[in-house]
C-alpha positions in Angstrom: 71.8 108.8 84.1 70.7 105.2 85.6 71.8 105.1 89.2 73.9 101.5 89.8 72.4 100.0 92.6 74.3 100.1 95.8 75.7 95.8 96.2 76.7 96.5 92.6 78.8 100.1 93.8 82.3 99.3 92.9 83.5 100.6 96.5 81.2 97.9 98.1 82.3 95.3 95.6 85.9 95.8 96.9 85.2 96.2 100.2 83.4 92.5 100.2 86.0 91.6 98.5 88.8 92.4 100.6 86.9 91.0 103.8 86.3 87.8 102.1 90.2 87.2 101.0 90.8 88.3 104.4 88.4 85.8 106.2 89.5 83.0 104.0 93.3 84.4 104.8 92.4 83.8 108.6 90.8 80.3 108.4 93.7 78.9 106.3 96.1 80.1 108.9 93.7 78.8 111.9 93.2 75.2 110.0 97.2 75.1 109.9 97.8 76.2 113.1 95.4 73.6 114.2 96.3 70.7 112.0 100.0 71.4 113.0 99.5 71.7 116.8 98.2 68.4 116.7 100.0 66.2 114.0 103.0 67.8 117.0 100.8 66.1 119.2 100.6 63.2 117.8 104.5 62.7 116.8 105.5 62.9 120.6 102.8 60.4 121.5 104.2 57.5 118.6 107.7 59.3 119.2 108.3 60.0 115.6 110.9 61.7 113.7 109.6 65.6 113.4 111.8 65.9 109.9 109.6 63.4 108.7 107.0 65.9 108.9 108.4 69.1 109.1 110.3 69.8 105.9 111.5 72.4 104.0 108.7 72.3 101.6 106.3 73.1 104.2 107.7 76.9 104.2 108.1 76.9 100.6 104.3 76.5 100.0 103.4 79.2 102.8 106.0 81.4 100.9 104.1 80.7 97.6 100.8 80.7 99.1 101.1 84.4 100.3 102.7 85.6 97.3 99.4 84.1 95.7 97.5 86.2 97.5 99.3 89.5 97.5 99.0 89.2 93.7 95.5 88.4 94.2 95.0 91.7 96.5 96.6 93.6 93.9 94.2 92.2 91.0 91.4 93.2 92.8 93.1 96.4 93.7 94.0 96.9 89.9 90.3 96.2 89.2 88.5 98.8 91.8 90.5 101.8 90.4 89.8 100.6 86.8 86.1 100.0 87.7 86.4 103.8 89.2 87.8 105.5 86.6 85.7 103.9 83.9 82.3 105.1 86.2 84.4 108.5 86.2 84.8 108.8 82.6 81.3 107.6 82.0 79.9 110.3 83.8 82.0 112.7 82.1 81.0 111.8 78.6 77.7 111.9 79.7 78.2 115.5 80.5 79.8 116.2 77.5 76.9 114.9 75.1 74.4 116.7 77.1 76.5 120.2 76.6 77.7 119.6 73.3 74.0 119.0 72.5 73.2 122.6 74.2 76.4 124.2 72.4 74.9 122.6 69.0 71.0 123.3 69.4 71.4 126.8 70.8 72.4 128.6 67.6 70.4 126.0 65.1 67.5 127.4 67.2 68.5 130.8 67.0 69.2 130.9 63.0 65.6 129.0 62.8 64.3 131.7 64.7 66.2 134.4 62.2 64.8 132.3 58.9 61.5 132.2 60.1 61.9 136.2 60.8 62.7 136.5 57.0 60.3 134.5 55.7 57.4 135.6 57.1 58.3 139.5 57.2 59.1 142.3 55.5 62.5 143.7 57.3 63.9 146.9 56.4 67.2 146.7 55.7 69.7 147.8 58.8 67.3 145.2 60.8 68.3 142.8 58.0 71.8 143.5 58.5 71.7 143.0 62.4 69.6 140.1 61.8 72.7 138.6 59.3 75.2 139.5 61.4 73.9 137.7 64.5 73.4 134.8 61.9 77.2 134.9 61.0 77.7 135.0 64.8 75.9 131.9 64.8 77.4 130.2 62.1 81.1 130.8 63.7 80.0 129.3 66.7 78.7 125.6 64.9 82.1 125.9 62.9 84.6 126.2 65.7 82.6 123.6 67.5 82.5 121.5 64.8 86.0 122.4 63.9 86.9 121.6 67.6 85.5 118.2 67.6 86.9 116.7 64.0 90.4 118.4 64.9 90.4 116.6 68.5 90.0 113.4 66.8 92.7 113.9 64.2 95.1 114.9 66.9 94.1 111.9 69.1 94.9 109.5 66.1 97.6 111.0 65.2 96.8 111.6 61.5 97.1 115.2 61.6 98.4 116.4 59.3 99.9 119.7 59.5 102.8 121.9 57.9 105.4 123.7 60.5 106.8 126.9 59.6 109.3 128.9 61.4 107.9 132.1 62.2 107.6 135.5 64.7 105.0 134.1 67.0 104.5 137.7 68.7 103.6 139.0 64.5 100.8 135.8 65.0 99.2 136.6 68.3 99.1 140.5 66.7 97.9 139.4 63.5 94.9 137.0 65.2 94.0 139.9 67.4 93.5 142.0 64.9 91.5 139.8 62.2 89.3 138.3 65.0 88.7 141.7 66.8 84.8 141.1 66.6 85.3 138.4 68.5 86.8 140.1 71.5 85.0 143.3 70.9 83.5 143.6 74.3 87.0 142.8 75.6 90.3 144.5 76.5 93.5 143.0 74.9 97.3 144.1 75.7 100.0 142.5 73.4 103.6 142.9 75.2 106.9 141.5 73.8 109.4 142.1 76.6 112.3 141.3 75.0 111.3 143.8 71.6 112.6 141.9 69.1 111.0 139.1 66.8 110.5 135.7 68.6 110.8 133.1 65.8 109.2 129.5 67.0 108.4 126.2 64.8 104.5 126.2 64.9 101.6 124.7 62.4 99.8 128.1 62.2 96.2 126.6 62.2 96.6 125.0 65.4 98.1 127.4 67.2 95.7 130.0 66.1 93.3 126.7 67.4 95.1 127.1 70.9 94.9 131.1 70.6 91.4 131.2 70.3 90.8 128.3 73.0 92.8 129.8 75.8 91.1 133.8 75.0 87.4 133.2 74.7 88.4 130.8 77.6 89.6 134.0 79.3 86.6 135.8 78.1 83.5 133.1 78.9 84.7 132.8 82.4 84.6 136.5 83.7 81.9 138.4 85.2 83.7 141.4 85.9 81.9 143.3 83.3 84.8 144.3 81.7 87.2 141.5 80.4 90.6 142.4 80.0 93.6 140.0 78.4 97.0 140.7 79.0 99.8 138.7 76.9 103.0 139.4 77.6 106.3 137.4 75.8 109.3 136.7 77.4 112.5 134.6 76.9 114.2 132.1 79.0 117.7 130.4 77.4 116.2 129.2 74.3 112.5 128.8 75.3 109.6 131.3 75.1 107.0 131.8 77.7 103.9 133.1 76.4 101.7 134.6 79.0 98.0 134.7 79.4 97.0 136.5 82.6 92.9 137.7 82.7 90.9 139.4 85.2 88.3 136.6 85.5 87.3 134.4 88.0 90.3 132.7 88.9 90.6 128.7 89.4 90.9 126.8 93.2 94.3 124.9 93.6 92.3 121.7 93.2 91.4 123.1 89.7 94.3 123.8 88.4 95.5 119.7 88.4 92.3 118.7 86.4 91.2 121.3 83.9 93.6 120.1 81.2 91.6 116.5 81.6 89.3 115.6 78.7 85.4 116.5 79.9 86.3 118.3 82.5 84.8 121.5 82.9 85.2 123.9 86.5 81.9 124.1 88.5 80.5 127.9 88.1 77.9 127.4 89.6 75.7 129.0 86.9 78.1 131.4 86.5 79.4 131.2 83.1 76.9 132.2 80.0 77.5 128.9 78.4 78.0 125.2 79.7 80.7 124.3 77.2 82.2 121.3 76.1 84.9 120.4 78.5 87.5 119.9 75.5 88.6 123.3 75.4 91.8 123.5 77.0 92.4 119.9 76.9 92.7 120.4 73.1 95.0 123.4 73.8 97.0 121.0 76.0 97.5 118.4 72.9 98.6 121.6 70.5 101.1 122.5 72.8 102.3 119.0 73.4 102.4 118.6 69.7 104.9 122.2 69.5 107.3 120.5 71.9 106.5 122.7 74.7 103.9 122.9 77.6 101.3 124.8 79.5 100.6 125.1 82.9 98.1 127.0 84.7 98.1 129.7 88.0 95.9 131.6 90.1 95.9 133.1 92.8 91.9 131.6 94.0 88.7 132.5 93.1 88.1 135.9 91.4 91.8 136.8 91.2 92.1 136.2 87.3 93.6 133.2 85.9 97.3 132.8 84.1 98.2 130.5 81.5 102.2 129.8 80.5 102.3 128.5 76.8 106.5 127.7 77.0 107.9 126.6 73.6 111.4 126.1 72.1 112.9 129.2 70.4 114.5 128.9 66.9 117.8 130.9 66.2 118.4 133.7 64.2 121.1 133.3 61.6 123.4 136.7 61.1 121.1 137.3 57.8 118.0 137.2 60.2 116.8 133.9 58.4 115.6 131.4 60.5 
């Protein structure tokens, strides 16, 4: 990215700024002190009438005059954080391209290289079948980034359009365990309702299957432990449900934990993680949840003490039939 050159900096724009309002602030009030000390001066010599002079008015424009300015200081105040946050969001976007680009080529190179392999040799057929299957692998990845990307901008301009259906979220998480089990084949995932009975919530089952898979391979990406492990755990608090994420990966710094639901923003691993991702992971799982009527927030203890994510959402009541 183009550096800006330092005298365009917006920190040195306001700085100039500010000493130049304040310079001009000083010789306005040292040309009136002067000019008044004077035309004083010169009404005792000629004994005139000070009212004549000194009115009312006089203050009135002083008054005016520094409200002027005080606005003026808070334009350019208004401007510099703008002019920050715009450089900010720049930057991030500029991440994000570069990343998305690497989440995009990496498995268009990798099924190339796969093609290539069958067109130019004869496989026999279980190395066909690995070969297929790391394919497939491939193919899931470019749809749930894909998928990721044109859901994001539906929820953003608010023309998604789902359908919300009462139903037992703990029978969801279960059921999306167990179908995407490949996924989370390397991994070690406990499903725990603590209050053992069905836990009926208002969701749009695609997205929240979205915000299932986010906040898991999330859990899974970040941790070098060698063994990933997922615990989710269910409990109930008056009518709301907390849905518990807690992993044994490598945790978040209390500074984190304000800005990882920001869009672009992704934690610095140092290299850590296997893949750069996108930074729109849980910031997507933040809209889904806002969109359920509920809320997330994130814990952890510090670096490499695991992370814990709390998905609270409002419960629906059981009738005496058991219908929702």
């Amino acid at each position: 990215m183009k550096q800006t050159p330092w005298f365009f900096h917006p920190v040195f724009v306001f700085v100039l700024s500010i000493l130049a309002l304040s310079a001009s602030l000083s010789l306005y009030i040292y040309w009136y002190v002067e000019v008044s000390a004077r035309l004083e001066a010169l009404i005792r010599g000629y004994h005139l009438d000070p009212r004549q002079f000194f009115e009312v008015q006089t203050w009135i424009v002083i008054l005016v005059l520094s409200i002027l300015v005080a606005l003026i200081l808070l334009g350019i105040l208004l401007i510099f954080v703008y002019s920050v946050r715009t450089l900010r969001l720049y930057r991030l976007q500029h991440n994000f391209i570069n990343n998305f680009t690497h989440e995009l080529k990496t498995p268009v190179t990798s099924l190339r290289l796969y093609l290539e392999t069958f067109a130019h040799h004869e496989l026999p057929r279980d190395r066909q079948i690995k070969y297929l299957e790391y394919m497939l692998s491939d193919v899931e990845r470019l749809t749930g980034q894909i998928n990721r990307i044109l859901n994001l901008a539906r929820i953003e301009g608010k023309i998604y359009e789902g359908e919300f259906v009462t139903t037992d979220l703990v029978e969801v998480v279960e059921r999306f365990c167990r179908e995407n089990s490949h996924v989370f084949s390397d991994s070690e995932i406990r499903v725990e309702n603590l209050s053992s009975r069905p836990l009926l919530c208002l969701v749009d089952p695609p997205l929240f299957e979205m915000l299932l898979m986010n906040l898991m391979t999330n859990a899974i990406r970040y941790n070098t432990s060698g063994h990933p492990r997922i615990d989710i755990t269910f409990e109930t608090e008056d009518d709301h449900l907390n849905l518990r994420f807690r992993d044994n990966g490598m945790g978040l710094g209390k500074s984190e934990l304000k800005k990882i639901f920001k869009k672009f923003y992704q934690v610095d691993r140092s290299g850590n993680a296997p893949s750069p991702g996108t930074g729109l992971g849980l910031y997507l799982v933040e809209n889904v949840v806002r969109i359920h009527k509920g809320k997330i927030r994130a814990e952890s203890a510090g670096a490499g003490q695991g992370s814990t994510f709390t998905v609270t959402l409002p419960l629906q009541r059981e009738s005496e039939d058991g219908a929702a």
